[in-house]
PLY file of the C-alpha trace (Angstrom):
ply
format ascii 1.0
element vertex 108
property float x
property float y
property float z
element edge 107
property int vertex1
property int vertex2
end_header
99.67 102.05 55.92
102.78 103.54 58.19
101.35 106.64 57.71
98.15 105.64 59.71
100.14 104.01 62.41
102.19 107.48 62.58
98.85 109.39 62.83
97.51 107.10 65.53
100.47 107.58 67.34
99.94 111.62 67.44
96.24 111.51 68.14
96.90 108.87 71.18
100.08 110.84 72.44
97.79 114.49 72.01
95.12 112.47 74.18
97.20 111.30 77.03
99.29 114.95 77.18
95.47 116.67 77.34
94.46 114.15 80.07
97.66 114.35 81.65
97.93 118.15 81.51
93.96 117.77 83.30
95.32 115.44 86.06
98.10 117.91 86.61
95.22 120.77 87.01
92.48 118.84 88.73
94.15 116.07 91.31
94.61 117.21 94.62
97.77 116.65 96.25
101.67 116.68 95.17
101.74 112.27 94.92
98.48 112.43 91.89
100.06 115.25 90.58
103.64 113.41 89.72
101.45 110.09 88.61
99.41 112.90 86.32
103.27 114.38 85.12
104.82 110.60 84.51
101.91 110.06 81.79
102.62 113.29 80.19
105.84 112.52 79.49
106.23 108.77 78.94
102.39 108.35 77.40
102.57 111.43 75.97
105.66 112.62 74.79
107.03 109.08 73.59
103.50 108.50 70.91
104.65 111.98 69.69
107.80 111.32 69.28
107.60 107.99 67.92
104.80 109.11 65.45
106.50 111.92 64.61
109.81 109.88 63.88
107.48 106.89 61.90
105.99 109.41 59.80
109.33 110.59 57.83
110.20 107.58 56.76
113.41 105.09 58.13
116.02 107.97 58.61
118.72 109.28 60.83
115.93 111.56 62.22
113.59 108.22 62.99
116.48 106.46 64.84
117.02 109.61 66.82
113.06 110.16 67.81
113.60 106.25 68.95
116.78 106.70 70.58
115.38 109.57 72.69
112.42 108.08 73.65
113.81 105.08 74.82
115.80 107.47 76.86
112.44 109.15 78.50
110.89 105.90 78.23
113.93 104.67 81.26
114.72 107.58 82.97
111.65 109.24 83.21
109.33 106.79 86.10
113.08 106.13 87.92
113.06 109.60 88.35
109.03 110.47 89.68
109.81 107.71 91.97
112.75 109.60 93.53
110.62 112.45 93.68
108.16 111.32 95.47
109.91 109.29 97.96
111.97 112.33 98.40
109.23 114.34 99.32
107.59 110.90 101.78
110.61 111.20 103.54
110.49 115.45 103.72
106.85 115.14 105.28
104.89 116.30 102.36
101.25 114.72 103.22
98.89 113.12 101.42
95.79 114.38 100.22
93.36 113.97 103.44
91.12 111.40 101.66
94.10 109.01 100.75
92.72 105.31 101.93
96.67 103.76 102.57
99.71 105.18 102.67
102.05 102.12 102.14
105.55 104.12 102.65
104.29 104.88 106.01
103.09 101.18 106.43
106.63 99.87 105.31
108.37 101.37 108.12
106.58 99.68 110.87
0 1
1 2
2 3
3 4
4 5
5 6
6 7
7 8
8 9
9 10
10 11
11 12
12 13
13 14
14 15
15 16
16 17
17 18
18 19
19 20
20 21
21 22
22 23
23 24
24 25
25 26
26 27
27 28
28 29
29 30
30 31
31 32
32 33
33 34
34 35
35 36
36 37
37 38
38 39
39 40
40 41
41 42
42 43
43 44
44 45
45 46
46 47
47 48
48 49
49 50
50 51
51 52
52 53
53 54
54 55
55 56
56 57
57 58
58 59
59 60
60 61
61 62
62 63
63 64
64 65
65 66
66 67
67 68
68 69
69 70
70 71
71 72
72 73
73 74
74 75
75 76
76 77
77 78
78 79
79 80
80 81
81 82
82 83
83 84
84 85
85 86
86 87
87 88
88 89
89 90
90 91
91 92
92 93
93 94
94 95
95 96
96 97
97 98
98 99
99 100
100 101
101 102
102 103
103 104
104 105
105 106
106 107
């Protein structure tokens, strides 16, 4: 039974990386593309690693694969939220059919 919960785990975690990795081709300005990045890493990344740690067994190597992706799983969205602010603040504009812009609307 853990074994099909491990297996889910890597087919979900291969789907979100593919559609990530699409979202990082296809959207059209620097704001989409960190959204696109933050589920490729913490959708992503964290299945595979958890499935990969579930499916050999309760080990040292399982409570590692949890340890780091608890690890992602905190740092990673702190992190594409500095980005992007970061680059709000340099001037880096939105794509030119954005509807709000609420940094900008904060300000006022």
């Amino acid at each position: 039974m853990i074994e099909y919960l491990a297996y889910l785990l890597l087919i979900v975690g291969s789907a979100c990386s593919v559609i990530g990795a699409i979202g990082l081709v296809r959207f059209p300005d620097f704001y989409t593309r960190v959204h696109a990045n933050t589920v490729v890493i913490v959708g992503g990344s964290i299945l595979l690693i958890i499935g990969s740690g579930i499916s050999g067994g309760l080990n040292s190597f399982t409570v590692k694969a949890l340890l780091i992706a608890l690890f992602i799983f905190l740092t990673n969205p702190v992190g594409s939220h500095a980005l992007a602010r970061a680059a709000h603040k340099s001037g880096v504009k939105l794509w030119s059919r954005s509807v709000a812009d609420k940094l900008e609307e904060d300000k006022r």
